[in-house]
C-alpha positions in Angstrom: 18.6 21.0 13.4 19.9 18.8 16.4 17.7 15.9 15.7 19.4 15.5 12.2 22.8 15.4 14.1 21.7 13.5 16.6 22.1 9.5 17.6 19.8 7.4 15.1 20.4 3.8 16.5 17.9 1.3 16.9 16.7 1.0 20.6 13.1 -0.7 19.8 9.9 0.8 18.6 10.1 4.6 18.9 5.8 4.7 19.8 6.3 1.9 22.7 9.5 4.2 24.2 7.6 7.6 23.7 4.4 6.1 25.3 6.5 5.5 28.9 7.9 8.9 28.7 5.9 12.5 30.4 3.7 14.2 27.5 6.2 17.3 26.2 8.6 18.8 23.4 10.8 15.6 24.6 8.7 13.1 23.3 6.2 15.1 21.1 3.0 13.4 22.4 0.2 15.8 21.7 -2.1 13.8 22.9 -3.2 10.4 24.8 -7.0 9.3 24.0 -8.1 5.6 25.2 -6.5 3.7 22.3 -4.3 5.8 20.6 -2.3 9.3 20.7 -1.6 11.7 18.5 2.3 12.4 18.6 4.1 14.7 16.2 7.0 13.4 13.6 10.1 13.9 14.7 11.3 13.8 10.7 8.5 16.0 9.0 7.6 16.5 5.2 5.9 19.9 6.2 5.1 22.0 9.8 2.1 20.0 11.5 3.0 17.0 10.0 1.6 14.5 13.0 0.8 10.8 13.1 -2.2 9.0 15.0 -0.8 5.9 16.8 -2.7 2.8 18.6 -1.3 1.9 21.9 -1.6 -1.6 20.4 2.2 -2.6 19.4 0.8 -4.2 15.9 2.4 -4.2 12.6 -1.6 -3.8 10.8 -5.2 -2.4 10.3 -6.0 -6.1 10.5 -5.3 -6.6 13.5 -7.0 -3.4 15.6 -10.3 -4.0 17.9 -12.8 -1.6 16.2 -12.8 0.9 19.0 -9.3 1.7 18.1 -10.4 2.3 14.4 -12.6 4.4 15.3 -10.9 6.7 18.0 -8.0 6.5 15.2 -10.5 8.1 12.7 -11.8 10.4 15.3 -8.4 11.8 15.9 -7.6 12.2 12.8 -10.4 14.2 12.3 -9.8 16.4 15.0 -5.8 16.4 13.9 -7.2 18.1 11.0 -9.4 20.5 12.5 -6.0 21.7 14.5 -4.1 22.1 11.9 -6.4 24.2 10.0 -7.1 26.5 12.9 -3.1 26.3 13.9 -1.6 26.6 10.0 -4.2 27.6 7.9 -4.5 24.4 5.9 -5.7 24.3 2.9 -5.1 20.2 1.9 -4.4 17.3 3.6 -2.4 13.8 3.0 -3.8 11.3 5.2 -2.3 7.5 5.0 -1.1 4.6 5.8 2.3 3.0 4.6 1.4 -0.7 5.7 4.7 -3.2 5.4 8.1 -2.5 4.5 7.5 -2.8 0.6 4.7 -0.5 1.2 7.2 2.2 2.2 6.6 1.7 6.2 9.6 3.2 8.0 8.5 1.7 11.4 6.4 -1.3 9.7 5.9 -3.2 13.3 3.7 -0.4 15.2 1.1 0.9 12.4 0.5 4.4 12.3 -2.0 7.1 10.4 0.4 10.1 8.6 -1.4 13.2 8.3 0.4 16.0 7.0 -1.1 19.4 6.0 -0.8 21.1 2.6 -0.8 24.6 1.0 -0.5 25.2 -2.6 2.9 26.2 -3.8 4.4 24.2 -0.6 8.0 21.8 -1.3 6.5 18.8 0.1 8.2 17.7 -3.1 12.0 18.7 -2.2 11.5 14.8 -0.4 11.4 12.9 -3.4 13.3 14.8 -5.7 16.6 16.2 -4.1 16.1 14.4 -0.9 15.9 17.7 1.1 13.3 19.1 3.6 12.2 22.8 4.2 10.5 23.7 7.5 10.4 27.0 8.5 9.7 26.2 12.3 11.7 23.8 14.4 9.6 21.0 16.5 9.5 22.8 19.6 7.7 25.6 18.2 5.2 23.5 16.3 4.4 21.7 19.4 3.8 24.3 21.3 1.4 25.7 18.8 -0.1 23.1 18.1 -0.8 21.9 21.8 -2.2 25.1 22.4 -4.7 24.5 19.9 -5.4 21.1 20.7 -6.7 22.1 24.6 
């Protein structure tokens, strides 16, 4: 896949720059809501697998308003109810990786994983021979999936 090939270098928080770009396959924002969007990851365990963002530039829970911890709930929920209709979904993960030592790849801008599950899938290739297996490039899962989402 072209992202895998492509340039990797540090150029500030990856939320912040995909919030000042247009909504599209570009920058895989699914969708804006007051306090947070709902933006596809660009390195996925499994088709679908999405993350709910605040707009807020924070590195914790701790430090959201409540309305953000709510609308992030709320889209979670409804990031679930699209992938079920979108993939057939039969389980979810949904967390948090708060801090470096926590395992937070971008620990400055908190984020909400949520990544569907089926039985038999090879969510486990990750961890154990540090491969991935996704049938369906980004592109096509964003298009899928933003058809589902409107």
């Amino acid at each position: 896949m072209a992202y895998i090939e492509g340039n990797q270098q540090d150029s500030g928080c990856i939320f912040c720059a995909a919030l000042h770009q247009s909504d599209g396959p570009e920058n895989l924002i699914l969708f804006r809501g007051s306090n947070t969007f709902l933006i596809l990851n660009r390195y996925p365990y499994s088709n679908g697998h999405m993350m709910v963002v605040p707009f807020d530039h924070v590195p914790s829970l701790n430090d959201l308003d409540d309305d953000t911890l709510k609308e992030l709930m709320t889209m979670a929920k409804r990031a679930v109810g699209s992938l079920r209709a979108t993939y057939a979904a039969e389980a979810f993960n949904i967390g948090m990786n708060i801090g470096e030592a926590a395992g937070a790849g971008i620990s400055d801008h908190v984020h909400l994983h949520v990544v569907p599950r089926w039985p038999g899938d090879t969510n486990f290739m990750s961890s154990t021979a540090q491969t991935r297996v996704l049938p369906e490039d980004l592109e096509q899962t964003y298009t899928r999936l933003k058809a589902k989402w409107e």
